[in-house]
C-alpha positions in Angstrom: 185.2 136.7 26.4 184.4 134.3 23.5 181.1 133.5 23.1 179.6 130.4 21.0 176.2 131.6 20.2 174.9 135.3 20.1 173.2 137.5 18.0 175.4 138.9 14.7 173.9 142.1 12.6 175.7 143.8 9.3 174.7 145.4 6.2 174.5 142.8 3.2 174.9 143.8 -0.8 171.7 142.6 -2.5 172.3 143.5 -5.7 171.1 146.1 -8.7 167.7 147.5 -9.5 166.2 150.3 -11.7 164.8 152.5 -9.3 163.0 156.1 -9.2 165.6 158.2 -7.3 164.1 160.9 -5.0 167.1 163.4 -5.1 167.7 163.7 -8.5 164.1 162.2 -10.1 166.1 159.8 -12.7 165.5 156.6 -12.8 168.6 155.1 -12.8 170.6 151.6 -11.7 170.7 151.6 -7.6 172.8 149.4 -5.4 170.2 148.0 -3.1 171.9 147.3 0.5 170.1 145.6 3.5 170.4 145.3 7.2 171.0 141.9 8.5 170.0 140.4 11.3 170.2 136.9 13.4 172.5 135.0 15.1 175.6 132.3 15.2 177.2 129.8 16.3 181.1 129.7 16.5 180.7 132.8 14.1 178.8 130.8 11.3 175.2 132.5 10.9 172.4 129.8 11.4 169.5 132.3 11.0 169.3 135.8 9.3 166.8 137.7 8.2 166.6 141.3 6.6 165.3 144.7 8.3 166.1 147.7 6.8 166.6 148.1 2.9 168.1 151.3 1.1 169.5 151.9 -1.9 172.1 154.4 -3.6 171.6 156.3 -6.5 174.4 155.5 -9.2 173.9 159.5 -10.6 174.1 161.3 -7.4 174.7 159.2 -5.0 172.4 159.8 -2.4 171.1 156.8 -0.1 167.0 156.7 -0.1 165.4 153.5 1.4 163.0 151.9 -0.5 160.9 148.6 -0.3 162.4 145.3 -1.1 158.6 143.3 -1.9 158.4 145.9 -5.1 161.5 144.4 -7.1 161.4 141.0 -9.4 164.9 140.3 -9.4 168.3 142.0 -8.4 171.4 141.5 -10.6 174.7 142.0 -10.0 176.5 144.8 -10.6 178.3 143.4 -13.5 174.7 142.2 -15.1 173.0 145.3 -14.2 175.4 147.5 -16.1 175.5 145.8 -18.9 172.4 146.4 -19.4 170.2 150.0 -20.5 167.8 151.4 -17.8 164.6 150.2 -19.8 166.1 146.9 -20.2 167.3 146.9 -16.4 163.4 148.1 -15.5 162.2 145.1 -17.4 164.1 142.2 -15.4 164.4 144.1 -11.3 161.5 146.6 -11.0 158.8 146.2 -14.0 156.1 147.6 -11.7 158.2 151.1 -11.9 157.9 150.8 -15.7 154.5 150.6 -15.8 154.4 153.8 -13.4 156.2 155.6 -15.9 154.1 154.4 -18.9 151.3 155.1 -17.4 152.6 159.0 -16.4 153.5 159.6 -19.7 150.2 158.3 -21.4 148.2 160.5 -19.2 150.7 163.5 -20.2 149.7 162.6 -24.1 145.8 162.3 -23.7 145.9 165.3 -21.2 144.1 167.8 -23.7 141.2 165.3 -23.7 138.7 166.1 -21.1 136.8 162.6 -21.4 139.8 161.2 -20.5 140.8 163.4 -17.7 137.3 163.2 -16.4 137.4 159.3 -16.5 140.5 158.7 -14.9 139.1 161.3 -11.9 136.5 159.4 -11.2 138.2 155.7 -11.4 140.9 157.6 -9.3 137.7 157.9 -6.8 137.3 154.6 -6.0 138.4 152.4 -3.6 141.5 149.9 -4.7 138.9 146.6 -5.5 137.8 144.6 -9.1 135.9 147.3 -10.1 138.9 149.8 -9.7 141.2 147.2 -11.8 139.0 146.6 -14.2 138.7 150.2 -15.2 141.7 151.4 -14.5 142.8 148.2 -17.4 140.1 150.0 -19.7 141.7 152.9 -19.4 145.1 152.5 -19.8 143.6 151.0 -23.4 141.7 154.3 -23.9 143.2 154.8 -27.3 142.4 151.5 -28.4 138.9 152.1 -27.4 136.6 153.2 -30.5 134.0 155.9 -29.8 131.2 153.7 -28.3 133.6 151.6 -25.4 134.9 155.4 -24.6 131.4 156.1 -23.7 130.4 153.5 -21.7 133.4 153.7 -20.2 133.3 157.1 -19.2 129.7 156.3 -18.0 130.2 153.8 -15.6 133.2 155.3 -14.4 131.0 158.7 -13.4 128.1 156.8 -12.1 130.3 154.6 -9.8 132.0 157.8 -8.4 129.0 159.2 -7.9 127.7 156.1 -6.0 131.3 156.2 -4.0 130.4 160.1 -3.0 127.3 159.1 -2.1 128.4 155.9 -0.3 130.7 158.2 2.2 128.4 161.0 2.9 125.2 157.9 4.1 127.9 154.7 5.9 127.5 157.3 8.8 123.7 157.3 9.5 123.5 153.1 9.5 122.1 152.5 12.7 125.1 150.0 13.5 124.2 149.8 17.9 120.6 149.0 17.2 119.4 146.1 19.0 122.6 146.2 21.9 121.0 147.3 24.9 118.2 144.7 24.1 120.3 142.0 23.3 122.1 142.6 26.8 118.7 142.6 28.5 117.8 139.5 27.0 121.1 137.6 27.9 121.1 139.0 31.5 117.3 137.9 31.3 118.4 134.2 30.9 121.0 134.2 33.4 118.9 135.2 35.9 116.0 133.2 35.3 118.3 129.9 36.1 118.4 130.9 39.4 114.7 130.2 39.4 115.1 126.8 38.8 114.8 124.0 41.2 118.2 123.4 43.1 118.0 119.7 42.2 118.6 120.8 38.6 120.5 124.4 38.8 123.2 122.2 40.5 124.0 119.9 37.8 127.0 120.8 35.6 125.4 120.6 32.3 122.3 123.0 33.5 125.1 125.4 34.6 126.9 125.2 31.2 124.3 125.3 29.1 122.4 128.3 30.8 126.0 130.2 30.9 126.1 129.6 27.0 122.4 130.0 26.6 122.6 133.6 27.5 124.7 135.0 25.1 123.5 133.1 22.2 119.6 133.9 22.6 120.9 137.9 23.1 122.9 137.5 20.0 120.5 136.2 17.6 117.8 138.6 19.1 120.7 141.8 18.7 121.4 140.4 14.9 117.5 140.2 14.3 116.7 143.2 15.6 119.7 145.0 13.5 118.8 143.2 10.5 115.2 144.6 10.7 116.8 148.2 11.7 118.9 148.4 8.6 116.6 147.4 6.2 113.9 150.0 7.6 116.5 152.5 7.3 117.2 151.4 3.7 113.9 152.0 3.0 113.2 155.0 4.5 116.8 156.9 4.8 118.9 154.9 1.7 117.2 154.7 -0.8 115.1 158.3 -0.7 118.4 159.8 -0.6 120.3 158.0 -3.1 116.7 159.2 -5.5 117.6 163.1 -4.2 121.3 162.7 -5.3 120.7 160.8 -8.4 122.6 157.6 -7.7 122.8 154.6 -10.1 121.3 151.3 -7.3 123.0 149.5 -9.7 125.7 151.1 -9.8 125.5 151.6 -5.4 124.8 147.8 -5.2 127.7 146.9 -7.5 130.0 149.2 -4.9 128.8 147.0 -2.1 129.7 144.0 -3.7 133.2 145.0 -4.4 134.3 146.8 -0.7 136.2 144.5 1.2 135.7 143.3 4.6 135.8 145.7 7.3 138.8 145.1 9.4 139.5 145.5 13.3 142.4 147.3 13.6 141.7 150.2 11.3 138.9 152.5 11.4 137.1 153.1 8.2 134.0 155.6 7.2 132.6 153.1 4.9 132.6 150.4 7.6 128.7 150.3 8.6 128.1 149.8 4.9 130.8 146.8 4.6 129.4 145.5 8.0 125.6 145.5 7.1 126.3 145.4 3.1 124.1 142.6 2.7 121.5 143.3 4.6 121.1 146.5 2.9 121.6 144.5 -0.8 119.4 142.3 0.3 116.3 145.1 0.8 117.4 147.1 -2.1 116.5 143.6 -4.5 113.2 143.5 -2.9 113.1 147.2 -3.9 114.0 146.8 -7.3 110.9 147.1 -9.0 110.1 150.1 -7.2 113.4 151.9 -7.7 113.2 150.8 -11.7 109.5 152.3 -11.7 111.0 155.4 -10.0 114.0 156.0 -12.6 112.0 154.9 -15.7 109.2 158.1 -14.5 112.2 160.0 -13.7 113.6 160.2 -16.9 111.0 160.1 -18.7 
């Protein structure tokens, strides 16, 4: 039967790449192939799109799928061999170069244990600016003079330390305060419009408005009565604990700052603290004079 339109699949040839192989650990040039998708018309594709990528080792040959998003360019075999490995890195998969720069500078400033202690701690944090920003300091560590190695070795600790401490409290923030009340108060409204005089309950906009009413008023009481919650528990749970483990609030509040939103669809430990993070900054700047007072007597 001959059929006009109807789906079409194949494997395409994309080109070339430097890649890591996983068989044989060399980096060498990989045929990157691709599983196509879509459909035609009379046999001419009108829309394709690409599934599945994997790639073929040119030393041994084995087939290992890998990621298509991670490459800048992909030559063609005639390019791509005409080129060395480093130079091949540099146009299709400079991302991979870096790796390997990287993995051999730590190999090199391995016997020094500010280093090694540095880059366990940045390796500590969560992917954000902060973890950029160190992890560029870093990779400059012997560029650094004596001083910048310091600080940098400094902040690096007391932000880890502020990230343990972070995971070990974001359970104890009293998230569900406030939700039994705010329900109350909503049901509350709902039921008083059925108080009302019938002459007015019956109109549409009374009916509208007292439907919409009742959620609203629950809500801002539930968010006001959370917001009062957490910041009596920064108070009196936070900030007492972050003193007995020797946190940096500077150093806590800078954390805050740089977690990113808590999403839906994935379940995080550290999501009461990116939920309620500021709320509990918030408190912890009306606390600063206090918490400064306590450190200075501290180390002193």
């Amino acid at each position: 039967m001959f059929f006009i339109w109807g789906p079409q699949s194949g494997v395409r040839d994309l080109g070339v790449v430097a890649e890591l192989c996983p068989q044989c650990a060399y980096v060498m040039p990989c045929r990157v192939f691709g599983k196509v998708e879509g459909a035609h018309i009379f046999f001419i594709p009108v829309a394709s799109g690409v599934t599945e990528v994997a790639a073929i080792c040119s030393h041994c040959q084995k087939r290992f799928r890998c990621d298509i998003n991670r490459y800048k360019a992909m030559l063609s075999e005639f390019d791509a061999f005409s080129l060395t490995v480093d130079e091949l890195l540099d146009q299709t998969n400079p991302s991979l170069k870096a790796r390997i720069e990287w993995s051999r500078k730590c190999e090199e400033l391995g016997d020094d244990p500010r280093f090694t202690q540095t880059l366990r701690s940045v390796d500590e944090l969560r992917p954000g600016l902060l973890m950029t920003r160190l992890s560029k300091e870093l990779r400059r560590w012997d560029q650094l003079d004596e001083a910048q190695r310091a600080n940098l070795t400094r902040e690096s600790s007391e932000l880890a330390r502020a990230m343990k401490f972070a995971l070990s409290i974001s359970t104890q923030v009293p998230e569900n305060a406030g939700c039994a009340i705010g329900f109350l108060i909503c049901l509350a409204v709902w039921g008083a419009a059925f108080v009302v005089p019938a002459s007015i309950s019956k109109s549409n906009g009374f009916v509208l408005g007292a439907a919409l009413a009742g959620p609203l008023l629950g809500s801002v009481v539930y968010q006001f009565i959370v917001s009062h919650q957490v910041r009596q528990w920064t108070r009196e749970v936070l900030v007492p604990e972050g003193r007995k483990s020797g946190i940096s609030f500077q150093h806590f509040v800078s954390l805050l700052e740089d977690l990113s939103p808590a999403r839906t669809r994935s379940a995080d430990v550290l999501d009461p603290l990116k939920e309620y993070g500021q709320t509990i900054r918030e408190e912890l700047a009306t606390l600063e004079v206090s918490i400064d007072r306590h450190n200075s007597e501290s180390s002193s």
